[in-house]
NUDO-736021 format. One line per 2 residues: for each residue z, x, y of N, C-alpha, C. Coordinates in pm, 1 decimal. Each point is the difference from the previous one (the first is absolute). Layout:
Z,X,Y,Z,X,Y,Z,X,Y; ...;
end
This chain:
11017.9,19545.3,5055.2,32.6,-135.0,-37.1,15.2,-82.4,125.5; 87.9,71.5,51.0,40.7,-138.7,145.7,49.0,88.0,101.3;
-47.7,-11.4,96.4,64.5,53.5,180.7,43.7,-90.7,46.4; 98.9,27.9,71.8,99.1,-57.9,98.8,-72.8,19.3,114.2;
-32.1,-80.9,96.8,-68.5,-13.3,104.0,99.5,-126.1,108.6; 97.6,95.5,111.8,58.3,-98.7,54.7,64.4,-83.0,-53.7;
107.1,42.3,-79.3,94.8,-121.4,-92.8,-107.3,-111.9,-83.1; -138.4,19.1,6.0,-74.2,-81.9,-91.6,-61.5,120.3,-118.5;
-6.0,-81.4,-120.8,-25.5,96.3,-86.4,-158.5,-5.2,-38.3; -107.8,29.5,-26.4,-131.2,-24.8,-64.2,-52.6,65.3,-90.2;
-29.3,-102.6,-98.5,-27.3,63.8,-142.1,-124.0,22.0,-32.8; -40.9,107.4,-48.4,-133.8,-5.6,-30.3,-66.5,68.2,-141.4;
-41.6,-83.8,-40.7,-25.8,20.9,-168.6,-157.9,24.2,-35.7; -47.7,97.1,-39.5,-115.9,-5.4,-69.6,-36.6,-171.3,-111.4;
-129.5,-11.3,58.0,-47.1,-107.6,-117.5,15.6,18.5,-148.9; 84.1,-52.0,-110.6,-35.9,33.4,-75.1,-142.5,-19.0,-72.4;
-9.4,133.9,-73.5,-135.2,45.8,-88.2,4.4,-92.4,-46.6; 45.3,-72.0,-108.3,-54.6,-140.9,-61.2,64.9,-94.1,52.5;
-40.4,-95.3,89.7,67.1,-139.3,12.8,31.3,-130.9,-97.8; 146.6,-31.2,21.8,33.7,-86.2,-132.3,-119.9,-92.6,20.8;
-2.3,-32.2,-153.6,-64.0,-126.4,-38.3,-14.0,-149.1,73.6; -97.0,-75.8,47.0,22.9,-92.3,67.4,69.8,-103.3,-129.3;
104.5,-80.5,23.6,56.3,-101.2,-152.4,-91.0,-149.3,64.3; -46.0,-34.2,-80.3,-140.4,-113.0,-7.2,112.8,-115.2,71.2;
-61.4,-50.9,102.0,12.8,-165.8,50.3,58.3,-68.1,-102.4; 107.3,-62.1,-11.8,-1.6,-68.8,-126.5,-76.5,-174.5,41.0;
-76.0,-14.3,-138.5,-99.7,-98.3,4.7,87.1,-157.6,-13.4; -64.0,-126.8,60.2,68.2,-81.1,-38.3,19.8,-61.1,-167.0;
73.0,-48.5,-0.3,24.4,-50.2,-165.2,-66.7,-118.0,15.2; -105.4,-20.1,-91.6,-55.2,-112.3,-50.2,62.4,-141.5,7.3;
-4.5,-40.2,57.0,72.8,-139.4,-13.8,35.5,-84.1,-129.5; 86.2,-20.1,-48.9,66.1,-9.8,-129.6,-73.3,-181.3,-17.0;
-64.8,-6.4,-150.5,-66.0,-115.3,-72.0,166.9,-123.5,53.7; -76.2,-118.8,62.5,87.1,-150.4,24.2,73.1,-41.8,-123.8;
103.5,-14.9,-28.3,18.1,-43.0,-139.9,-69.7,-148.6,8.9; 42.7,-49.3,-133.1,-83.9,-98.5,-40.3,70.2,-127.1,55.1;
135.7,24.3,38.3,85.0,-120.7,76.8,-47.3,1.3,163.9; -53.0,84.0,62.2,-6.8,41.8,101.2,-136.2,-46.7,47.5;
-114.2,35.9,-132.9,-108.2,-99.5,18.5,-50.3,-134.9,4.5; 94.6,-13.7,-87.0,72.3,-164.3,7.5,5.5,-71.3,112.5;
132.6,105.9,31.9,68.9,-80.0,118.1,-79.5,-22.4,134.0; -142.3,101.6,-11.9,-72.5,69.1,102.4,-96.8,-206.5,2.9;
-42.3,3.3,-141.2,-121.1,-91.7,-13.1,91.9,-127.3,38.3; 82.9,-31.0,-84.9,104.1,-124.3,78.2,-35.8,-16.7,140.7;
60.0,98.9,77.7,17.2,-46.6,99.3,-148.4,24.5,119.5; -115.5,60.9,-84.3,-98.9,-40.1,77.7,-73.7,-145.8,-36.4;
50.0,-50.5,-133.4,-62.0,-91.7,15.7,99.3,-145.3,16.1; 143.3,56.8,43.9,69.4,-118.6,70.2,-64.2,10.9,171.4;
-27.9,112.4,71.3,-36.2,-14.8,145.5,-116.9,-34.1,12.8; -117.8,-5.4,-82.6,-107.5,-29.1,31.9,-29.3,-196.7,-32.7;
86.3,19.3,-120.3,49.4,-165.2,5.7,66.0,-65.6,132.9; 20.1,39.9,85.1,105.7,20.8,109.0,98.9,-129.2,-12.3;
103.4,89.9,-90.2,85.9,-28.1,-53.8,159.2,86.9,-0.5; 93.4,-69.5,84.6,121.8,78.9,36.6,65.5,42.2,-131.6;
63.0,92.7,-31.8,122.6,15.5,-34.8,97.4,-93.8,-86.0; 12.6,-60.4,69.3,87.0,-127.8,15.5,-33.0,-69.5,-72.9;
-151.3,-79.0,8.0,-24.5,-78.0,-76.1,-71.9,22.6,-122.7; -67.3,115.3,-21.4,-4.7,-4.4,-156.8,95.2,39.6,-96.0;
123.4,46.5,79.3,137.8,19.4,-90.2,34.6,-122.5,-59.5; 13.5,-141.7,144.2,24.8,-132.0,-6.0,-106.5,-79.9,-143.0;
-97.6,64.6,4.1,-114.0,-59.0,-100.7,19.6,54.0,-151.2; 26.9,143.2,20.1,40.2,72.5,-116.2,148.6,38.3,-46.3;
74.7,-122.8,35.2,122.0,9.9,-53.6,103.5,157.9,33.0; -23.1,97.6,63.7,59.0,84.7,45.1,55.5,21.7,128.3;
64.2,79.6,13.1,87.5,75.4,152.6,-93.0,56.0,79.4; -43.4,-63.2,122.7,-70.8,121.8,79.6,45.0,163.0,-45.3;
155.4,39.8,73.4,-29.2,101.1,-44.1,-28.2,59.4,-120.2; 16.5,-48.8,-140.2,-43.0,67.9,-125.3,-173.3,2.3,1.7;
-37.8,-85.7,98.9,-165.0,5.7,-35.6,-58.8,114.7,127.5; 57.5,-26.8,93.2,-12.4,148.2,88.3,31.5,136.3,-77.0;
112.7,14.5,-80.5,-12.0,103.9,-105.5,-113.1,38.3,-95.0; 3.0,-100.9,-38.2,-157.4,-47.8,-77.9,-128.1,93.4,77.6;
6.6,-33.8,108.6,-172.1,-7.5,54.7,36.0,123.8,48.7; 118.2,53.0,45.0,-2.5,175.6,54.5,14.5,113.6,-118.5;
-5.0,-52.8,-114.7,19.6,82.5,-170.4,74.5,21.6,8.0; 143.6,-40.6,30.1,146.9,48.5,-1.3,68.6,-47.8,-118.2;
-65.1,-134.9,-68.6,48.1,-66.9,-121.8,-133.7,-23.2,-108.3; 29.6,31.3,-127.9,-63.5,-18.7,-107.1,-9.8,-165.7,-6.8;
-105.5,-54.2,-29.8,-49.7,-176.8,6.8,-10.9,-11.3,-159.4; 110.4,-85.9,-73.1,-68.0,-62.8,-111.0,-115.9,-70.8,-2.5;
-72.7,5.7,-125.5,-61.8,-52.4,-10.8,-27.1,-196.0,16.2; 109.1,-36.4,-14.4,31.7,-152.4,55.8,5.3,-9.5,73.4;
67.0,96.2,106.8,22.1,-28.8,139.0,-143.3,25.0,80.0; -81.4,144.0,-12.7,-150.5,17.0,-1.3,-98.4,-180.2,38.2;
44.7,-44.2,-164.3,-59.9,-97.0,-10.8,27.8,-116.3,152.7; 127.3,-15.5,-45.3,69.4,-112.4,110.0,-81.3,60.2,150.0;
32.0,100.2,38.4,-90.4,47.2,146.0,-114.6,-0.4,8.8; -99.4,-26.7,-117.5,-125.6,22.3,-29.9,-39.2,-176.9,44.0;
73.5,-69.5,-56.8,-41.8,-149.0,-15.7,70.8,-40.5,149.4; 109.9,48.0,48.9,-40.6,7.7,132.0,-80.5,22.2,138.1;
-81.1,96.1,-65.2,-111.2,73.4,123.1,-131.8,-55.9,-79.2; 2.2,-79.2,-124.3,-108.0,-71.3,-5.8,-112.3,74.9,-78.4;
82.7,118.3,-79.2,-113.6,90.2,-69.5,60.9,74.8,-65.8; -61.1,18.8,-173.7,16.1,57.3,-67.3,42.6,141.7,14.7;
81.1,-8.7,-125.8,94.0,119.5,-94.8,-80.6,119.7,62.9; -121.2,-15.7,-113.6,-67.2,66.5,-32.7,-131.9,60.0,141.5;
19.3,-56.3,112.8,-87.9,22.8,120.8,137.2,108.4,56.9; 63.6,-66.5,9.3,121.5,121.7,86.4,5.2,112.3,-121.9;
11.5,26.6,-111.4,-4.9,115.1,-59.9,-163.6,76.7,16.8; -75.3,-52.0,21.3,-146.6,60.6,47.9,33.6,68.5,85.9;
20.7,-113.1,109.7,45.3,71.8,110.1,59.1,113.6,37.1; 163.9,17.0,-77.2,84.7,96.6,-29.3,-94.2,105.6,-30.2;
-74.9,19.3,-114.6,-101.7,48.1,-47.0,-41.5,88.4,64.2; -70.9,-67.5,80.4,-128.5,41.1,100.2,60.9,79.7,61.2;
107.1,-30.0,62.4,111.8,128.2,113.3,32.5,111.4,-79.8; 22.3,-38.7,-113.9,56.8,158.0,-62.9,-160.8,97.2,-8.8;
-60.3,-87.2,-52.2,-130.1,77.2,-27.9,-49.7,91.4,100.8; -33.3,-58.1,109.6,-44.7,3.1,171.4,74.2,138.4,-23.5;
155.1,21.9,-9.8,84.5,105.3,51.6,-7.7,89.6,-82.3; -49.4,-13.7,-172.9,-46.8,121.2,-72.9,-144.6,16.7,50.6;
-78.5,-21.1,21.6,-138.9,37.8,53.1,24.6,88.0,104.1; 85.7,-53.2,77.7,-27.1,108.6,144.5,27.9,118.5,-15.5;
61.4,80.3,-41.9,-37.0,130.3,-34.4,-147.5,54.1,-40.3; -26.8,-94.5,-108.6,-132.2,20.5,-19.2,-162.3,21.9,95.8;
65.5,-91.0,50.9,-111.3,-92.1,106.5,14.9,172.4,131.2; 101.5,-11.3,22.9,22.8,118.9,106.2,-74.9,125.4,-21.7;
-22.8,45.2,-138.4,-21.5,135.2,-62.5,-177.5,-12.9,-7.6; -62.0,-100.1,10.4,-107.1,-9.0,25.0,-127.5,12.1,99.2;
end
């Protein structure tokens, strides 16, 4: 098993006959689907910066708190549908273009798995 060699000890072991199992890499986890507030908040606020349009002032236009609309645009808060509206007629474009939008992002992020395996 082991000699003492000069107050140092050295061990020496036969290889074992079967070597354990290698346990698999663990793989990354799929990146979890945007919720639907999150896509929202995603399309909001690309199409308040490309408007180049602060913060500030489409809260000022849309009757809200900067920060509740910064909540808004990072998916941290659920957007009624009135309020939707009110930010919509602020940035100068339909309900129904920012839910495309929203749309389009969720979609994009179920495909890619797909798209990858190909």
């Amino acid at each position: 098993m082991g000699v003492m060699i000069n107050d140092t000890m050295t061990i020496s072991a036969a290889a074992p006959a079967n070597p354990p199992a290698r346990t698999p890499l663990p793989t990354a986890e799929p990146a979890r689907e945007p919720l639907l507030r999150e896509a929202l908040g995603e399309a909001l606020r690309d199409i308040r910066t490309r408007n180049r349009m602060t913060l500030r002032e489409l809260s000022e236009i849309a009757a809200i708190s900067p920060g509740y609309l910064s909540e808004l645009e990072r998916g941290r808060k659920e957007v009624s549908s009135e309020l939707l509206a009110s930010v919509c007629q602020g940035l100068s474009v339909s309900v129904s273009d920012v839910i495309i939008d929203a749309a389009g992002t969720m979609a994009l992020h179920a495909a890619r798995p797909e798209m990858a395996a190909m």
